[in-house]
VEXLUMDREN-836126 format. One record per residue (C-alpha): residue number from 1; residue in one letter; x, y, z. Coordinates in Angstrom, 1 decimal. Layout:
<rs>
 pos code     xx     yy     zz
 NUM    A      X      Y      Z
...
</rs>
This chain:
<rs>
 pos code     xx     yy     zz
   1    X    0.0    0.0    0.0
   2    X    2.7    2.2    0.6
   3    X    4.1    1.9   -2.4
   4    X    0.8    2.5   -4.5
   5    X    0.1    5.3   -2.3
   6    X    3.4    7.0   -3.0
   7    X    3.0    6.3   -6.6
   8    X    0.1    7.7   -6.6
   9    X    0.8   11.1   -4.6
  10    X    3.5   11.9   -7.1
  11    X    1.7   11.4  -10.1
  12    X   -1.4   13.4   -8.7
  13    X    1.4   16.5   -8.0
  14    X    2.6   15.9  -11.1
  15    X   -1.2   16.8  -12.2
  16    X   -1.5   19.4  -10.6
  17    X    2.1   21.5   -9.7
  18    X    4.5   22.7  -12.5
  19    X    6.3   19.5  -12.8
  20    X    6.3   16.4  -15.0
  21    X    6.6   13.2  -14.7
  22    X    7.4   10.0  -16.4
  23    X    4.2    8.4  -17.0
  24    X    6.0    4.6  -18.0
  25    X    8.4    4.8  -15.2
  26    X    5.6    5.6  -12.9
  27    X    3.5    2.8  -14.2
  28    X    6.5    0.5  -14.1
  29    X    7.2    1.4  -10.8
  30    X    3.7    0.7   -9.8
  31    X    3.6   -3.0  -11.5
  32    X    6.6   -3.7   -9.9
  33    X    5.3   -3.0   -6.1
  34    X    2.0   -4.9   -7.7
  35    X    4.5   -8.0   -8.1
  36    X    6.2   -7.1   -5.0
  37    X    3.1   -7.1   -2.8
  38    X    0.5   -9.0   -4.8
  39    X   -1.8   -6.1   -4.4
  40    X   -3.3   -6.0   -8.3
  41    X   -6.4   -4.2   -7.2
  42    X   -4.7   -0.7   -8.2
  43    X   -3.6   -2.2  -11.9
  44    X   -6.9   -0.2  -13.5
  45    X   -5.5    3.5  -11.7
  46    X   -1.9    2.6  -12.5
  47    X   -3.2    2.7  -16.4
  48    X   -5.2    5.5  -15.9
  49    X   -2.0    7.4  -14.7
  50    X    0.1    6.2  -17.3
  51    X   -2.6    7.1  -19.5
  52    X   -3.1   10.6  -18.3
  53    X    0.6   10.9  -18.7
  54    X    1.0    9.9  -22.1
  55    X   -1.7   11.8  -23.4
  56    X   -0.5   15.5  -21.3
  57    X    2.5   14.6  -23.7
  58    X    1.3   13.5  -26.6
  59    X    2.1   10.0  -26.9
  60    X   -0.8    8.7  -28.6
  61    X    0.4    5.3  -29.3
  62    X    1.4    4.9  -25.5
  63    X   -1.9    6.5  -24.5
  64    X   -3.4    3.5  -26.9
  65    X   -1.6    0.9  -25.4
  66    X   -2.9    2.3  -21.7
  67    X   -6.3    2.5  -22.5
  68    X   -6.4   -0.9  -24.1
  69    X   -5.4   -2.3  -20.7
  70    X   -8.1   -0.4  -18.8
  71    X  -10.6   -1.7  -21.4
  72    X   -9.5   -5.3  -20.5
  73    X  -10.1   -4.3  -16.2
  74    X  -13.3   -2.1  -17.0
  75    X  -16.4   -3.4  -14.4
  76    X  -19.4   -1.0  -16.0
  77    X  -20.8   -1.5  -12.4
  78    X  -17.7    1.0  -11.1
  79    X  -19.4    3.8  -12.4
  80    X  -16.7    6.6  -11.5
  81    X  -14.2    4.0  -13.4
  82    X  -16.5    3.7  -16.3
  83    X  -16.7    7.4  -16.4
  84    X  -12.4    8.2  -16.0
  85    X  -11.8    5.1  -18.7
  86    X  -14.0    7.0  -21.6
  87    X  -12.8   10.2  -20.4
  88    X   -9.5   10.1  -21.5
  89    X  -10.8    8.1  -24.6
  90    X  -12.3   11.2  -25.6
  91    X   -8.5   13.0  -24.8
  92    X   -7.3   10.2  -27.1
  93    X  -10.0   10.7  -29.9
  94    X   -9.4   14.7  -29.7
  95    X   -5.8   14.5  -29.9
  96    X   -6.5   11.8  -33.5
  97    X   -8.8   15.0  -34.2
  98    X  -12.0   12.1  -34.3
  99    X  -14.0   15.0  -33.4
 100    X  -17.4   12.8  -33.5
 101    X  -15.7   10.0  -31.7
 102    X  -15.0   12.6  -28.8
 103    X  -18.0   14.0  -28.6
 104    X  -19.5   10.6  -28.2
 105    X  -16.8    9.1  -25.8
 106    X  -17.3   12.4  -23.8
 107    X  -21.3   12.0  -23.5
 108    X  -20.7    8.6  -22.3
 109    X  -18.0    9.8  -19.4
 110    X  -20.3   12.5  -18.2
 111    X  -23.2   10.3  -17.7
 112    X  -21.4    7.8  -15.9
 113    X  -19.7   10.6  -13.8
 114    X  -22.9   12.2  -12.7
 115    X  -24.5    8.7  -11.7
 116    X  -21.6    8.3   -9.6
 117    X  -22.2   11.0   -8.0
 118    X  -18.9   12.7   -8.0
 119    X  -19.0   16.5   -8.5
 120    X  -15.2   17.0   -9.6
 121    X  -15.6   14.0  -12.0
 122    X  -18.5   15.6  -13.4
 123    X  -17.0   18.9  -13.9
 124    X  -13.6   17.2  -15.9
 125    X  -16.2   15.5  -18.3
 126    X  -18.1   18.8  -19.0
 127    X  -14.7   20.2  -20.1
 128    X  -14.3   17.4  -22.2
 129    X  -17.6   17.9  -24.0
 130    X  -16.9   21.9  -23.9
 131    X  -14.0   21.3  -26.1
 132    X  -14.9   18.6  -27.9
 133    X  -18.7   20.6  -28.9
 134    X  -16.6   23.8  -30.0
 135    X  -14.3   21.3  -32.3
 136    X  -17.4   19.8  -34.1
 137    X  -18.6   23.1  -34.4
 138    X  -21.6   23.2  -31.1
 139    X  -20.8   26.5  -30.0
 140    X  -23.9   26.5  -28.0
 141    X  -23.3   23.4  -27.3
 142    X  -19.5   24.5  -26.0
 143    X  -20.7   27.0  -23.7
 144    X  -23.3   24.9  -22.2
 145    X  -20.7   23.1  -21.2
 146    X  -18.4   25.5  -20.7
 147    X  -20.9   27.2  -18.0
 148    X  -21.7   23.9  -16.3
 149    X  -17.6   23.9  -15.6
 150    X  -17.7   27.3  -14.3
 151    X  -21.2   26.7  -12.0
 152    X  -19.5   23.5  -10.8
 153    X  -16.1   25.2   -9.7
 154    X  -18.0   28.0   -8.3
 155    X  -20.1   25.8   -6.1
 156    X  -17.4   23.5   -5.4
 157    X  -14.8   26.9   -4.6
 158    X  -12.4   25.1   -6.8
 159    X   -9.5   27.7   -8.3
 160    X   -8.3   24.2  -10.0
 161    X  -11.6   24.1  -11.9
 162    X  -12.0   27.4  -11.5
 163    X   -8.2   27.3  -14.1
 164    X   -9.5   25.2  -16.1
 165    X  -12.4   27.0  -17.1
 166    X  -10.4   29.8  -17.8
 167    X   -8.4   28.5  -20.2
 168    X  -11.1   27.0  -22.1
 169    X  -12.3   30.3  -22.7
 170    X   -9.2   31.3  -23.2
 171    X   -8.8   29.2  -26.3
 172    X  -12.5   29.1  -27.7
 173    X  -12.0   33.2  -27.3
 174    X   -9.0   33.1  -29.5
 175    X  -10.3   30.9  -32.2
 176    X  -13.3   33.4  -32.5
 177    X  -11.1   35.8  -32.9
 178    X  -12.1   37.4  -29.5
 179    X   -8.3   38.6  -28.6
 180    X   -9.2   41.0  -26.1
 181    X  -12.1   38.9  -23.8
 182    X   -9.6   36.1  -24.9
 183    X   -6.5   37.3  -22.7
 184    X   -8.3   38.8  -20.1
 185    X   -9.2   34.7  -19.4
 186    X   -5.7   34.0  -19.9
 187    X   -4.4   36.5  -17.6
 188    X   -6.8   35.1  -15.2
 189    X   -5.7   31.6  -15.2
 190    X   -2.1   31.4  -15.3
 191    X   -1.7   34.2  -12.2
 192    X   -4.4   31.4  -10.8
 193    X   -1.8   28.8  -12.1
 194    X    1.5   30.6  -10.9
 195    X   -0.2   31.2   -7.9
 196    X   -1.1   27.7   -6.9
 197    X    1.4   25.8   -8.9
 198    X   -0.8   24.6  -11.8
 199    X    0.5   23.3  -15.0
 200    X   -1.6   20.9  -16.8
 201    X   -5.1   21.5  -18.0
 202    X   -6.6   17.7  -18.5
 203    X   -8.2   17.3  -21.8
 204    X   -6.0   19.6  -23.4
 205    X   -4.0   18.9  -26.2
 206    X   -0.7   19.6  -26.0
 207    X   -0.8   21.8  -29.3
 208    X   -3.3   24.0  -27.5
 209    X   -1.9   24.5  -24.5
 210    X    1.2   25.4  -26.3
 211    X   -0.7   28.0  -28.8
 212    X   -1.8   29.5  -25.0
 213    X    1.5   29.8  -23.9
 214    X    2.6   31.7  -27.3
 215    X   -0.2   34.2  -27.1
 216    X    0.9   34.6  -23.2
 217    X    4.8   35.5  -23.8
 218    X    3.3   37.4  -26.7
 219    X    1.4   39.7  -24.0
 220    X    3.9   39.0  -21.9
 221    X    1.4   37.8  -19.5
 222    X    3.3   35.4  -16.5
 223    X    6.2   34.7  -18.8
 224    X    8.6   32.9  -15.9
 225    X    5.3   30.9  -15.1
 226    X    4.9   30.6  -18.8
 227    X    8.3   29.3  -20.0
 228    X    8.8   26.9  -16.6
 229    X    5.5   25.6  -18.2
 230    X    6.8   25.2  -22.0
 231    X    9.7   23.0  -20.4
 232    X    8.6   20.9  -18.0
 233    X    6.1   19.8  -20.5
 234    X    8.0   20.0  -23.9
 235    X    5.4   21.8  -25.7
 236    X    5.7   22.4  -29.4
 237    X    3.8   24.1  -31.2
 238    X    2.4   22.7  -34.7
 239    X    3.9   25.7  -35.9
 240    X    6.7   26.8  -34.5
 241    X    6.2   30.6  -33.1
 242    X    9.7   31.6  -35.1
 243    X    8.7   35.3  -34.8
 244    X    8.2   35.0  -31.0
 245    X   11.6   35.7  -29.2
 246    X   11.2   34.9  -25.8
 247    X   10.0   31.1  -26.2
 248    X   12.4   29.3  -24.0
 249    X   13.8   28.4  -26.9
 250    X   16.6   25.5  -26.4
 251    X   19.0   27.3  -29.0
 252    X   19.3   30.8  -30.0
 253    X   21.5   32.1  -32.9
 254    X   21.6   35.8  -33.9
 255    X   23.4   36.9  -36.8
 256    X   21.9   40.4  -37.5
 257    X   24.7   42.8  -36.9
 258    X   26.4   39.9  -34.6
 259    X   26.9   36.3  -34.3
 260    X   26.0   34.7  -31.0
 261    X   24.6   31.4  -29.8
 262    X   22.5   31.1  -26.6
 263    X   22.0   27.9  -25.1
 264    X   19.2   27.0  -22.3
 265    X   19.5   30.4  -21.8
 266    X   23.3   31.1  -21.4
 267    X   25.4   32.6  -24.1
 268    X   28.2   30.9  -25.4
 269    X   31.6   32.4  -24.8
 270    X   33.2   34.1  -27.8
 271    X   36.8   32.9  -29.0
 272    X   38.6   30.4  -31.0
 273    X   35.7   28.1  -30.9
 274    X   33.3   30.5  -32.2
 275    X   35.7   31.1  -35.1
 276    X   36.4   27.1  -35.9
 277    X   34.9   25.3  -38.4
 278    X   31.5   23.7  -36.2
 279    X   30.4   27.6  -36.4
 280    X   31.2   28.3  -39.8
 281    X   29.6   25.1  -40.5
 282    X   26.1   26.6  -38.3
 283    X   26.7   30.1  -40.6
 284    X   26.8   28.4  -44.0
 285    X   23.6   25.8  -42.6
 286    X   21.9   29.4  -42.1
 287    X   23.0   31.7  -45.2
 288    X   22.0   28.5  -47.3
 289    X   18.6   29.3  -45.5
 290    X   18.8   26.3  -43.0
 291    X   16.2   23.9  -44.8
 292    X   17.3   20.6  -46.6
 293    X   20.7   22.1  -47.9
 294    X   23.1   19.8  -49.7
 295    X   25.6   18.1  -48.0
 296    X   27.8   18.7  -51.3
 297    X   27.0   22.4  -51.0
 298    X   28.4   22.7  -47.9
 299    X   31.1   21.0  -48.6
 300    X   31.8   23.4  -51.5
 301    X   31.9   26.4  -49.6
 302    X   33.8   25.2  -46.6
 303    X   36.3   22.8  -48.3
 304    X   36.6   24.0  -51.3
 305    X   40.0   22.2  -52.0
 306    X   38.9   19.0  -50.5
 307    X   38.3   15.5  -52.5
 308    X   36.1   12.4  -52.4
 309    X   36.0   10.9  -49.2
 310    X   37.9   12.8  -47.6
 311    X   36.1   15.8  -47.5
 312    X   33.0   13.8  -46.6
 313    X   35.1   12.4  -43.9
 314    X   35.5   15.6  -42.3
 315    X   32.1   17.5  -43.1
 316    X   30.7   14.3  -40.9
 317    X   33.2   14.7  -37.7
 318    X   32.7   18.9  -38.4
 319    X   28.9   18.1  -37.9
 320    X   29.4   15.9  -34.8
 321    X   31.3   18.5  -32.9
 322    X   28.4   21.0  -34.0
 323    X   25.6   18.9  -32.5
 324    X   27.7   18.9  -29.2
 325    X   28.4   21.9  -29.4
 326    X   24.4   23.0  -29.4
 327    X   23.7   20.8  -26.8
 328    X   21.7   18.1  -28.9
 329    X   21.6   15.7  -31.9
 330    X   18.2   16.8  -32.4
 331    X   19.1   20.3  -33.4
 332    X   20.0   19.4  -36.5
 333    X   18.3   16.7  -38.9
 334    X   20.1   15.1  -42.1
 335    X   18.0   12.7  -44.3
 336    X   19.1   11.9  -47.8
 337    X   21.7   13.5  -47.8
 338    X   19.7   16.9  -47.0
 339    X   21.4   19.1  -43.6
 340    X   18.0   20.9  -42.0
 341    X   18.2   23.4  -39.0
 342    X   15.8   21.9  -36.6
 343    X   13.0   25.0  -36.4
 344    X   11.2   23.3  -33.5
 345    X   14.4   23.5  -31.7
 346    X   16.4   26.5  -33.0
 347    X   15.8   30.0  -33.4
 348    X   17.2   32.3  -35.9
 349    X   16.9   35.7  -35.9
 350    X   17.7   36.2  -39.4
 351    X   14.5   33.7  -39.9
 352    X   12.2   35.6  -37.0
 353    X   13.1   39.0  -39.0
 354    X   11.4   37.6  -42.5
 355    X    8.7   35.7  -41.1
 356    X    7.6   39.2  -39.1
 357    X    8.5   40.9  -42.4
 358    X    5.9   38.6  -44.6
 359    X    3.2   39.3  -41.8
 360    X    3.8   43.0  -41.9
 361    X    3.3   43.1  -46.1
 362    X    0.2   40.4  -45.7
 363    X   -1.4   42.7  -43.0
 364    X   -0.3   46.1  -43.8
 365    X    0.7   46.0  -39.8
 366    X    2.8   48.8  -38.6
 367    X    3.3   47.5  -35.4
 368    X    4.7   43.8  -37.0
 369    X    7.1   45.8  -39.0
 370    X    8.6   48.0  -35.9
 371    X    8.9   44.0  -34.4
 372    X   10.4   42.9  -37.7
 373    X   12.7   46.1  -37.1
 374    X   13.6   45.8  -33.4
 375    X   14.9   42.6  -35.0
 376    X   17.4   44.2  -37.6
 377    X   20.2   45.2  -35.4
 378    X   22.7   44.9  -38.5
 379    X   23.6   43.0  -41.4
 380    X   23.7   39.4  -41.9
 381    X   26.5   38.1  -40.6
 382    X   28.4   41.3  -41.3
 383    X   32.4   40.3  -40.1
 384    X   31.6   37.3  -43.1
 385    X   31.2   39.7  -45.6
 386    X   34.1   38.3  -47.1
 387    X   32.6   34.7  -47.4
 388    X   30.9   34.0  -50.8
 389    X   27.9   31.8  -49.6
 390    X   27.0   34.4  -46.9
 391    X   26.6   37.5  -49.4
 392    X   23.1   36.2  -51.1
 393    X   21.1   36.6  -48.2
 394    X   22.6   39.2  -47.0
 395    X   21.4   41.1  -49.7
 396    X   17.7   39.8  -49.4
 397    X   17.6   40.6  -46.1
 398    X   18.8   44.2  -46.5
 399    X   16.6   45.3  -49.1
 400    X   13.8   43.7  -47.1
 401    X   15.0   45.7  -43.9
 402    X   15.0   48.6  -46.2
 403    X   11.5   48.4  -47.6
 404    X   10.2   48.1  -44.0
 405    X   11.9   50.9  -43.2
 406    X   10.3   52.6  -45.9
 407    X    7.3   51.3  -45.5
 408    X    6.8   52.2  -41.4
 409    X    8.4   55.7  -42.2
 410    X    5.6   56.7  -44.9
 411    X    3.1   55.3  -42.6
 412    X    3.9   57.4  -40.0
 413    X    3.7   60.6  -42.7
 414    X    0.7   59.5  -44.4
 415    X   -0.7   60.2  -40.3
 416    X    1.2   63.4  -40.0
 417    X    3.5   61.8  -37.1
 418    X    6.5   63.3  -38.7
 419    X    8.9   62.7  -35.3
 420    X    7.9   59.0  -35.4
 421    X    8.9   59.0  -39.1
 422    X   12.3   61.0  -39.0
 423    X   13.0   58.3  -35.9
 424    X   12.1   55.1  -38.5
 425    X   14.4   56.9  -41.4
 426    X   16.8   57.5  -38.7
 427    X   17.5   54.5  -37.2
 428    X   17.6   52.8  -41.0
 429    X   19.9   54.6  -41.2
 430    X   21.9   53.2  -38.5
 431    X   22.0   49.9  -39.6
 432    X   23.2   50.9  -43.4
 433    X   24.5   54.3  -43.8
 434    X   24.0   53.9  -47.8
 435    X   20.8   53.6  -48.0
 436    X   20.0   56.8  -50.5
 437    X   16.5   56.4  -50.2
 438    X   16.2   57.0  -46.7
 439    X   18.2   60.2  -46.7
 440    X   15.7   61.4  -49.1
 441    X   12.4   60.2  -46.9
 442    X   14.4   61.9  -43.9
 443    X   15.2   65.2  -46.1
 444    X   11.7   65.8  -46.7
 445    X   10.0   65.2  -43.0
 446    X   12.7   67.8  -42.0
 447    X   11.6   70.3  -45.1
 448    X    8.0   69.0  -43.9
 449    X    8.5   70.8  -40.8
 450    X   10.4   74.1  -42.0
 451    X   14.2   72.2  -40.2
 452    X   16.3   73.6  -42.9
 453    X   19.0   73.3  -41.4
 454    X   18.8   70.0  -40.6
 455    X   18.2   68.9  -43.9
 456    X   20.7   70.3  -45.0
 457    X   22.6   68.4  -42.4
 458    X   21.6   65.1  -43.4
 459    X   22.5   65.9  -46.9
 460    X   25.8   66.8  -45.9
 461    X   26.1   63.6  -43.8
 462    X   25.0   61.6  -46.8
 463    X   27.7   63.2  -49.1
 464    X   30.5   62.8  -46.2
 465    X   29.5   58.8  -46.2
 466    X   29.5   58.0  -50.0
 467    X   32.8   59.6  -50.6
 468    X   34.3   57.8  -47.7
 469    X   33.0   54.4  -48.4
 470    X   32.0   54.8  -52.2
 471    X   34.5   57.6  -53.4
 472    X   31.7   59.2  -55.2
 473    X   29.0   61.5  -55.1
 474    X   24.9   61.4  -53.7
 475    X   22.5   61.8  -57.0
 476    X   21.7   64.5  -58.5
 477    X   17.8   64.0  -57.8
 478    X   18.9   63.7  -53.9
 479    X   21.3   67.4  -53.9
 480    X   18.1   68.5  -55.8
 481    X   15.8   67.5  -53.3
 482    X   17.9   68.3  -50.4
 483    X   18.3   72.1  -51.7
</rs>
């Protein structure tokens, strides 16, 4: 018994505080002291644990295997059994996106539950159904259930239920595109959840909670909380959130304006490593833009001089010293002969920078393009300038920085905000002291606003930089303009 019971206490923790646990070690553990004691009346909640376990992670074919097993101990006369065993069938269904089978499976848990006669059982299943209704598309249906959750946590004085709720109207907010009323719940339940130690919602698929947790660091709403939750729990995302920064992301590589690799957290130190060849090899990976790139092209612009073998020879043990380097084999994927830079694991900023960019163009969004800006701190790997393979994107990304920076700046004219906009053209100009075209926007906002003198400034400024760097004269159209 005192083995079950500890089992037991540390998996219900693990429900309900910030950390995990390993649901087949627990079961293991369990079956063992089973063995040990031959005490198999707890073989049915040892599944159900395992179970739970599986599915808060997202091991469906564990999960599977789990539920099988409690199908096989199932007494429909142990109604609260009956009611836990379909339960997280309709977990399992959701997470297989079987909508209907949920919905069903659900139904059946709930009625079991309430002729049991056990009010917290009761209020899990009408979660269940809340979720699985808004999925098939029962709004009303949803927040029926949705409401009976929120009565039941009330009446019970449950800030556990009272969590869950939130959440779930969290996430049925978002979808309807309800942002505001959306993280007003959110905000709610995780300082519910920081405060009491909560981490996993049950019924939740890991995919949702994680999309939760990205519109929470986006608001910066409990981010500690929110991060100690993304690890403990190896959330990811179906897409990863490459435009959102401060996801605990395991590795972090910048290489606008700088080249630096975080790790859980803690920058690596600068020196001869980050000049060897496992770095170059993590620059080239990037500038080739990270996805299925060629072995042989790699090989081409770090070796160039080496042959056959031997140059495969050494790409290979290169590669190896990069994986330990980042901490992980799973940072970076080869198949076929293809090199990929794990996204689910890695962040780029370079890759942040255009994904913010595209969103900016698709929704006209001033406020993604300052993001997409912040982001730009310099050129792409700018001390490689001198490296072949690292001038293409380079390039792509500085005329993309540029447009943004046009872009913002004659937003903030066309609304008369002519400070904001000499501060866009301003600090374009920061990053690339060339750029002709943003001398020009910045002439004009000063002219705009009777600053002669200070356009003629920037004029001058503009002459003194080309015949520095380019030993010739601005345009004619831009001394034209200026005077």
């Amino acid at each position: 018994m005192d083995h079950f019971f500890a089992n037991n206490a540390r998996v219900v923790r693990a429900d309900f505080s910030r950390g995990s646990f390993n649901s087949e070690e627990s079961v293991a553990k369990g079956m063992a002291a089973a063995c040990e004691t031959g005490m198999y009346s707890a073989d049915f909640n040892l599944y159900e644990q395992g179970a739970h376990g599986a599915l808060s992670a997202g091991d469906l074919a564990a999960a599977r295997e789990l539920l099988g097993k409690m199908n096989a101990l199932l007494v429909t006369d142990r109604r609260l059994e009956v009611s836990t065993y379909y339960f997280l069938s309709a977990w399992e269904a959701l997470c297989r996106h079987d909508v209907t089978c949920a919905v069903d499976q659900s139904r059946t848990a709930l009625a079991a539950a309430t002729e049991a006669g056990v009010p917290h059982q009761q209020a899990l299943c009408h979660a269940m159904l809340a979720q699985a209704s808004f999925e098939h598309g029962d709004r009303h249906g949803a927040c029926e259930h949705l409401l009976g959750l929120r009565r039941m946590a009330r009446d019970m004085k449950s800030a556990w239920l009272e969590y869950l709720g939130l959440a779930l109207e969290a996430q049925f907010c978002f979808f309807r595109q309800r942002d505001q009323r959306a993280l007003k719940a959110l905000h709610k339940a995780l300082s519910l959840g920081r405060r009491y130690g909560y981490a996993v919602i049950p019924g939740m698929r890991p995919c949702m909670m994680a999309m939760l947790c990205k519109k929470a660091l986006d608001s910066g709403i409990e981010v500690e909380y929110v991060r100690d939750m993304i690890r403990n729990h190896d959330l990811h995302p179906p897409c990863p959130p490459v435009e959102c920064e401060s996801w605990p992301w395991p590795v972090k590589i910048y290489t606008l304006g700088r080249f630096a690799v975080v790790i859980d957290g803690k920058p690596q130190a600068a020196g001869k490593q980050a000049q060897g060849k496992p770095m170059s090899l993590l620059k080239a990976l990037i500038a080739f833009g990270g996805r299925d790139v060629s072995e042989s092209q790699l090989i081409e612009a770090l070796w160039p001089d080496a042959e056959g073998d031997g140059a495969g020879q050494v790409f290979r043990i290169t590669l190896h010293r990069l994986r330990q380097m980042l901490g992980s084999e799973k940072a970076i994927r080869v198949s076929n002969g293809a090199i990929t830079l794990d996204d689910t694991y890695c962040w780029v900023d370079a890759w942040a920078f255009e994904c913010l960019s595209d969103k900016a163009k698709q929704n006209s969004s001033p406020f993604q393009s300052e993001k997409a800006l912040r982001l730009y701190q310099g050129h792409f790997l700018a001390k490689d300038s001198e490296e072949a393979w690292s001038l293409s994107l380079r390039e792509h990304l500085r005329n993309k920085f540029l447009r943004h920076v046009e872009y913002l700046g004659e937003w903030f004219e066309c609304a008369r905000e002519w400070d904001s906009a000499i501060d866009c053209y301003r600090k374009g100009l920061e990053v690339d002291v060339l750029a002709e075209a943003l001398y020009q926007r910045l002439i004009a906002c000063y002219q705009r606003q009777g600053r002669r003198a200070e356009a003629m400034a920037v004029y001058q400024r503009c002459r003194t930089m080309f015949s520095a760097l380019l030993g010739v004269e601005p345009s004619k159209h831009l001394r034209v303009w200026a005077l």
